[in-house]
C-alpha positions in Angstrom: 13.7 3.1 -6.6 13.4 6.8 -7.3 10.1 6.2 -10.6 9.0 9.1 -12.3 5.6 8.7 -13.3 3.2 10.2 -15.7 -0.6 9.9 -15.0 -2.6 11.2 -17.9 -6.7 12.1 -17.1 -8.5 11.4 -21.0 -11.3 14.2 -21.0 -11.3 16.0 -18.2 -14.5 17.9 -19.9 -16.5 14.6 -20.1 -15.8 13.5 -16.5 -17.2 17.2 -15.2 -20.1 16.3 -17.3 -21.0 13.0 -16.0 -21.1 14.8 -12.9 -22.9 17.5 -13.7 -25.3 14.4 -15.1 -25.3 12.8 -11.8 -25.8 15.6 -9.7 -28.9 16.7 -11.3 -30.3 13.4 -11.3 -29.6 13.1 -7.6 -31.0 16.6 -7.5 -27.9 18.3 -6.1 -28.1 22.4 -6.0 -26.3 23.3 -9.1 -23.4 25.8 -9.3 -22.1 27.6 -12.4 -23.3 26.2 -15.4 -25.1 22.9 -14.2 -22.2 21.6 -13.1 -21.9 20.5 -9.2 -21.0 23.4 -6.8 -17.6 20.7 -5.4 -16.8 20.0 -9.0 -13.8 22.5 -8.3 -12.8 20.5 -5.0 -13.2 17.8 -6.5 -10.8 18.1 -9.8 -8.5 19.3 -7.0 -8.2 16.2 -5.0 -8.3 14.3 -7.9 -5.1 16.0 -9.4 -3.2 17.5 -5.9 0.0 15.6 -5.2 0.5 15.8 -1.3 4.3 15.9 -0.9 7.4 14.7 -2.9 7.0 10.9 -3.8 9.9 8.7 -1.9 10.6 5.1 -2.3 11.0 2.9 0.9 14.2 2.7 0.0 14.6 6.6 0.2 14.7 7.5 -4.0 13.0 10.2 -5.2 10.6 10.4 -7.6 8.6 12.4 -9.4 4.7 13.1 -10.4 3.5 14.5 -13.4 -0.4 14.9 -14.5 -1.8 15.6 -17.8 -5.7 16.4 -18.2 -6.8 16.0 -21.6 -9.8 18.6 -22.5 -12.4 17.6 -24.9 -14.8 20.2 -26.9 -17.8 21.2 -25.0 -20.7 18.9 -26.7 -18.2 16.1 -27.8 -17.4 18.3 -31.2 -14.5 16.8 -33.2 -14.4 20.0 -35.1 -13.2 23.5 -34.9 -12.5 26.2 -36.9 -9.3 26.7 -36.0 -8.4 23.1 -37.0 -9.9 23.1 -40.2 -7.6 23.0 -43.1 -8.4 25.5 -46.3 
């Protein structure tokens, strides 16, 4: 059928922190920052598209990803957003 599809990930940031969370509660070795030494490998996997998508039918597709990134802390607020 030859779909293109969109996958968008809401807060990236937030889902590294639940696993920086996790692994300290599961007293994992930390890496840079507190966050899991495989957080890396793990965003990889998560995002990685193997090959070019095909239908059984033999259409092409096509995959895009969007990771949304939220302010460290949860902070809705920035300076450079701020309007004077």
């Amino acid at each position: 059928m030859g779909y293109d599809v969109l996958m968008t990930a809401d807060s990236t940031s937030r889902w590294a922190e639940a696993m920086r969370e996790m692994g300290s509660r599961l007293e994992e070795m930390p890496g840079e920052e507190g966050y899991p030494a495989y957080l890396g490998a793990r965003l990889h996997d998560s995002t990685s598209v193997p090959d070019v998508p095909r239908s059984l039918n033999g259409g092409q597709g096509s995959v895009s990803i969007v990771g949304a990134v939220s302010p460290a802390g949860g902070a809705s607020t920035s300076p450079s957003l701020r309007t004077h």
